[in-house]
C-alpha positions as CSV (number, residue, x, y, z in Angstrom):
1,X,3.6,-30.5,-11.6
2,X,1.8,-28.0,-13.4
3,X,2.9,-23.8,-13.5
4,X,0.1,-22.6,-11.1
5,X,0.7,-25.9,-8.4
6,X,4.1,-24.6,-8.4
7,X,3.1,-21.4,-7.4
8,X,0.7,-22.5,-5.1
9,X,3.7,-24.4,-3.2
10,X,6.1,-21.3,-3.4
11,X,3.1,-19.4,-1.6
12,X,2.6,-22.3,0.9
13,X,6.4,-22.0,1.9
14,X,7.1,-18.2,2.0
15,X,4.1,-18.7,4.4
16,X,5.8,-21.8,6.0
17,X,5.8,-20.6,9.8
18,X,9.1,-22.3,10.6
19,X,11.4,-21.8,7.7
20,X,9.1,-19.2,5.4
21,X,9.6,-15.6,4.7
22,X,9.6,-13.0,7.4
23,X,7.9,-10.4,5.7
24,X,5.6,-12.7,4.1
25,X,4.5,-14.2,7.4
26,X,3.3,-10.5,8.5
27,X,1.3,-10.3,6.1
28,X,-2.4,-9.6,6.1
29,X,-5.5,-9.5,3.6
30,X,-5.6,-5.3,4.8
31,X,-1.6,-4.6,4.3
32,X,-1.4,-6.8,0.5
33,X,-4.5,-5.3,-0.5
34,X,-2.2,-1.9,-1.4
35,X,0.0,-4.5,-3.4
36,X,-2.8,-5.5,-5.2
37,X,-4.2,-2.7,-6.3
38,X,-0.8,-1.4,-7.4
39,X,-0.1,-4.5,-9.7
40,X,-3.1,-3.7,-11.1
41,X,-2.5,-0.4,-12.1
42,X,1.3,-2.3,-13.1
43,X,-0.5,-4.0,-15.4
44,X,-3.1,-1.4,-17.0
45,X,0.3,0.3,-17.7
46,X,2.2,-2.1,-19.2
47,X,-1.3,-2.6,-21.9
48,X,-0.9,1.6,-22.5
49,X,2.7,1.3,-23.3
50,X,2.1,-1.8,-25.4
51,X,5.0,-3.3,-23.4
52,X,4.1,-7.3,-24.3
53,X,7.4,-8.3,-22.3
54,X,6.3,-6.1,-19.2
55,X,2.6,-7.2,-19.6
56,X,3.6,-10.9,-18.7
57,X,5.4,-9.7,-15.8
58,X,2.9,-7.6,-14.3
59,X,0.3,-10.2,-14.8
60,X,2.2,-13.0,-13.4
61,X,2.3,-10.4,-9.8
62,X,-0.8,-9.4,-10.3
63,X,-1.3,-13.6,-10.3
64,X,0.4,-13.9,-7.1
65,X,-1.5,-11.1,-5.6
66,X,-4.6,-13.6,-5.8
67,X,-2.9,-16.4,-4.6
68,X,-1.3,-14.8,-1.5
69,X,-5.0,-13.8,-0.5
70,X,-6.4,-17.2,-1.3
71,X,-3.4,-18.7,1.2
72,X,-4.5,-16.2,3.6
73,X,-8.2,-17.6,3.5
74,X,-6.8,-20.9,3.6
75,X,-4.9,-20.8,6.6
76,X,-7.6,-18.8,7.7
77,X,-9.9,-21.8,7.2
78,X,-12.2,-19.9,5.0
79,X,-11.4,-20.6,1.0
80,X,-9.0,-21.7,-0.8
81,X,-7.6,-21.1,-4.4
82,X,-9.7,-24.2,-5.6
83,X,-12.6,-22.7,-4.8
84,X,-11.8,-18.8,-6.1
85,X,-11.5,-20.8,-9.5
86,X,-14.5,-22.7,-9.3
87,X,-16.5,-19.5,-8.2
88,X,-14.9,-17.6,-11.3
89,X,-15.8,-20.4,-13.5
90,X,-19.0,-21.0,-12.5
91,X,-19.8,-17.5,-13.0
92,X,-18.6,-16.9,-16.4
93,X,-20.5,-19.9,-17.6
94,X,-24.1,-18.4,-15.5
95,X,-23.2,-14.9,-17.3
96,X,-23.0,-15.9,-21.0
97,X,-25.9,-18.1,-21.5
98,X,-25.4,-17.4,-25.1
99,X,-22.3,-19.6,-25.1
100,X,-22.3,-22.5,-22.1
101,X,-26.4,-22.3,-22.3
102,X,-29.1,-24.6,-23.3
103,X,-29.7,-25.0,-27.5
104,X,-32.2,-22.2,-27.1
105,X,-30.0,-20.0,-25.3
106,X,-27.2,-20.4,-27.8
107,X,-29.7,-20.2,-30.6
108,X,-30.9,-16.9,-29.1
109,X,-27.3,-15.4,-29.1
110,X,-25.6,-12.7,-27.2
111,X,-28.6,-10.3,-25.5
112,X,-28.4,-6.4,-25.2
113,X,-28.2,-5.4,-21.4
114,X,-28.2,-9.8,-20.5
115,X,-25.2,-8.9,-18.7
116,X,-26.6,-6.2,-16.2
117,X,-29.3,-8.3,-15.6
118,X,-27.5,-11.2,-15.0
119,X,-25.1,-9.5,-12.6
120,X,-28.5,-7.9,-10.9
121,X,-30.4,-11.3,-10.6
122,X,-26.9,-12.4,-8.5
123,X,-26.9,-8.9,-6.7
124,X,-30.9,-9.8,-5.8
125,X,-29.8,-13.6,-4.7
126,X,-27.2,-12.5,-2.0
127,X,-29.6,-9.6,-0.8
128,X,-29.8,-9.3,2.8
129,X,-32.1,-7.6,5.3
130,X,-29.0,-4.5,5.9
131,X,-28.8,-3.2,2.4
132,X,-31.4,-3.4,-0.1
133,X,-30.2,-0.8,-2.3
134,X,-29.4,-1.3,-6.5
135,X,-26.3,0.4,-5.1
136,X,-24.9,-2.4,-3.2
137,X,-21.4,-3.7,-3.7
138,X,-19.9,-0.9,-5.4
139,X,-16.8,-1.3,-3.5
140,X,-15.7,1.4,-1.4
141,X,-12.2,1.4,-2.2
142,X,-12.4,1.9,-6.1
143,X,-10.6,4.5,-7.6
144,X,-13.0,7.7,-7.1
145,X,-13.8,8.0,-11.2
146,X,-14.5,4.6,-11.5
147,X,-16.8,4.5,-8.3
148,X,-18.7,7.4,-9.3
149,X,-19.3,5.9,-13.2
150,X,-20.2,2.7,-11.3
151,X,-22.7,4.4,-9.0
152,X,-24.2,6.5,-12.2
153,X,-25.1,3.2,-14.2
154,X,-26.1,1.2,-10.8
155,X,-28.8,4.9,-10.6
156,X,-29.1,5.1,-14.2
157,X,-30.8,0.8,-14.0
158,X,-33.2,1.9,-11.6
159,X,-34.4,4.8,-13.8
160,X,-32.6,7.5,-11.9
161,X,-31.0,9.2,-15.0
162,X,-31.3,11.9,-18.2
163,X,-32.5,10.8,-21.5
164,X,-29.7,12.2,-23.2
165,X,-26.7,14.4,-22.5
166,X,-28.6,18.1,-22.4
167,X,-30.2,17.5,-19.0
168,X,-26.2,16.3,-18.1
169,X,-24.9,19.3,-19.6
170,X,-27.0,21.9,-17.7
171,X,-26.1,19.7,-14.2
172,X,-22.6,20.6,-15.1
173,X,-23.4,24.0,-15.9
174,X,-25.6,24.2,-12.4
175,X,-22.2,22.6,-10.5
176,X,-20.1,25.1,-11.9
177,X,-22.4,28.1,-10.7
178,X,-22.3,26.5,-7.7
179,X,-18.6,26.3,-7.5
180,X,-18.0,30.0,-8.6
181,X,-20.8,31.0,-5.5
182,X,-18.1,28.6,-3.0
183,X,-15.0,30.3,-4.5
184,X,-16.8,33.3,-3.7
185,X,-17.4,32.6,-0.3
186,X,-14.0,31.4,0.4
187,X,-14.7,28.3,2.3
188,X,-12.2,25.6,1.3
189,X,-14.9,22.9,2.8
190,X,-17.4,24.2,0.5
191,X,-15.2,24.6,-2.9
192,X,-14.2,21.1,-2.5
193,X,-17.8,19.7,-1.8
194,X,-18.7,21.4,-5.4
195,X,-15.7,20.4,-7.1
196,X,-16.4,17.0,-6.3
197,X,-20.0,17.3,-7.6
198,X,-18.8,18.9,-10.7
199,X,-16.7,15.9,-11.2
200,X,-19.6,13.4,-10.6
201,X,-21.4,15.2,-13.4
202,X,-18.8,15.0,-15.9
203,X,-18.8,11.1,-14.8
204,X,-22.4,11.1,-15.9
205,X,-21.1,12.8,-18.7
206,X,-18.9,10.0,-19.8
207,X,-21.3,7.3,-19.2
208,X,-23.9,9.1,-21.5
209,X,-21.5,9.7,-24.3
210,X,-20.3,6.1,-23.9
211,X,-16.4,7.4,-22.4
212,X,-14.6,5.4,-20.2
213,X,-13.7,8.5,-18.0
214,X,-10.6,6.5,-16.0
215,X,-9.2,5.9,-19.8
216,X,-9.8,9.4,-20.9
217,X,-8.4,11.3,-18.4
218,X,-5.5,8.6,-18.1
219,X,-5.1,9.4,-21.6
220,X,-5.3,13.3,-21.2
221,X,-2.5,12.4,-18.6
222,X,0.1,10.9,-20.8
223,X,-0.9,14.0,-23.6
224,X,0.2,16.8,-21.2
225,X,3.1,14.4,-19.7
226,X,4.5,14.0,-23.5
227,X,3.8,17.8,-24.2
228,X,5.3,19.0,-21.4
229,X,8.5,17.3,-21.5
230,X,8.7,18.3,-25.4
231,X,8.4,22.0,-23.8
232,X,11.1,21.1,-21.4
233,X,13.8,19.3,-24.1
234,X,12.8,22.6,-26.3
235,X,13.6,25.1,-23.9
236,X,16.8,23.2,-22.8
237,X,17.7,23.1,-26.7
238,X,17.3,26.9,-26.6
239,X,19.7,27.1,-23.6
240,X,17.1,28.0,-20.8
241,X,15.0,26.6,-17.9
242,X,11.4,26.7,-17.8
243,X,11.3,29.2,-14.7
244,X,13.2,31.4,-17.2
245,X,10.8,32.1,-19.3
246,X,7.6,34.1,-18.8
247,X,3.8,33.0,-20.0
248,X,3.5,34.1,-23.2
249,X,7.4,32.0,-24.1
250,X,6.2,29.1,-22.2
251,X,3.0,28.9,-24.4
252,X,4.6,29.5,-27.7
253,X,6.5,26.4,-26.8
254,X,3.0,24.5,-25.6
255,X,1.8,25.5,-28.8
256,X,4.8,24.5,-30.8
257,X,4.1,21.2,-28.8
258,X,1.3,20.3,-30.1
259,X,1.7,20.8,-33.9
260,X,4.7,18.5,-33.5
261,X,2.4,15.9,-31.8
262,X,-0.5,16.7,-33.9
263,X,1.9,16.1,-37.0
264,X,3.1,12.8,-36.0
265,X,0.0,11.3,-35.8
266,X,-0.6,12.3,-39.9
């Protein structure tokens, strides 16, 4: 029996409806897709703490994630886990012509942009007569960063877009006037409408200056995280608390911080 058919049968009895799993046999696609996303995020973890041991664990739950919702379609009498593999397959091998192609398609080699355009020509295929748009099928329930980088290229293909960072620059400039006239006017509604289009033109940013802005800022997050608890062991070292000290201690010791951190990295 090979690994994944083993799996496939531990699904098949957890969902067994006379001896499986209780909580398995509540489940739904709506209350594992939570789960999924999570393991996910489990395993995007593990990669940033270059955790090998943890990486094989979180993919092999992120692997059951798939095959729980592929038993659900089964049962359901829609798909089954044969056919989410064939459909992967066959759409790796349609999206890198310049490997599983014709001779002149491997000749030709890898092709600037091919991949857009091979994902648009697919986008074009399953069009129907409700929505038309380039921005079709950017999920709803992506992470709000990566939606909005998603949405700016699906715009940017069509032609909707700056020729270079200077018209992005002064939208971000524009959004922040027009968060300072919200803040002025005290309306909570309108401070967060502005803040969130300051944050869609940073997106933009991102995408111009060729930054993954989910990375960066998950990166930015793990700075200040480290930082901070260097301020916090410092402090305690010094025999005080953090709601001790005033500003001007607390950013001596941000300051001290970041030379430590800065100095490692030499």
């Amino acid at each position: 029996m090979s690994d994944i058919q083993k799996l496939l049968e531990i699904m098949a009895s957890l969902r067994n409806p006379d001896d499986g799993c209780p909580w398995d046999l509540k489940q739904s696609f709506e209350t594992i897709a939570p789960y999924t996303v999570e393991e996910a995020y489990e395993v995007a973890d593990a990669i940033a703490r270059n955790n090998a041991d943890d990486l094989r664990d979180e993919l092999g739950d992120l692997l059951f994630q798939v095959v729980f919702h592929a038993r659900l379609a089964e049962e359901a009498g829609d798909f089954n886990f044969s056919a989410v593999v064939a459909a992967i397959c066959e759409k790796m091998i349609r999206r890198h012509p310049h490997v599983f192609g014709d001779a002149a398609e491997r000749e030709l080699g890898a092709q600037e942009g091919s991949w857009e355009q091979i994902k648009a020509a697919e986008r074009t295929g399953k069009q129907s007569n409700v929505d038309v748009s380039v921005l079709r099928g950017v999920a709803i329930n992506l992470p709000a960063l990566r939606r909005a980088e998603k949405l700016g290229k699906r715009a940017a293909g069509a032609g909707f877009d700056w020729p270079d960072t200077t018209g992005v620059r002064a939208k971000i400039e524009e959004e922040f006037g027009e968060l300072d006239e919200a803040c002025k006017e005290s309306s909570h509604d309108a401070i967060t409408e502005e803040f969130g289009d300051l944050l869609f033109s940073l997106v933009n940013l991102a995408r111009h200056l060729q930054v993954d802005p989910e990375q960066a800022l998950a990166g930015a997050n793990r700075k200040f995280e480290a930082r901070f608890r260097g301020v916090e062991e410092a402090a305690t070292k010094q025999g005080m608390t953090l709601d001790s000290l005033d500003l001007e201690a607390l950013e001596t010791l941000w300051a001290a911080q970041k030379k430590v951190m800065a100095e490692k990295l030499l």
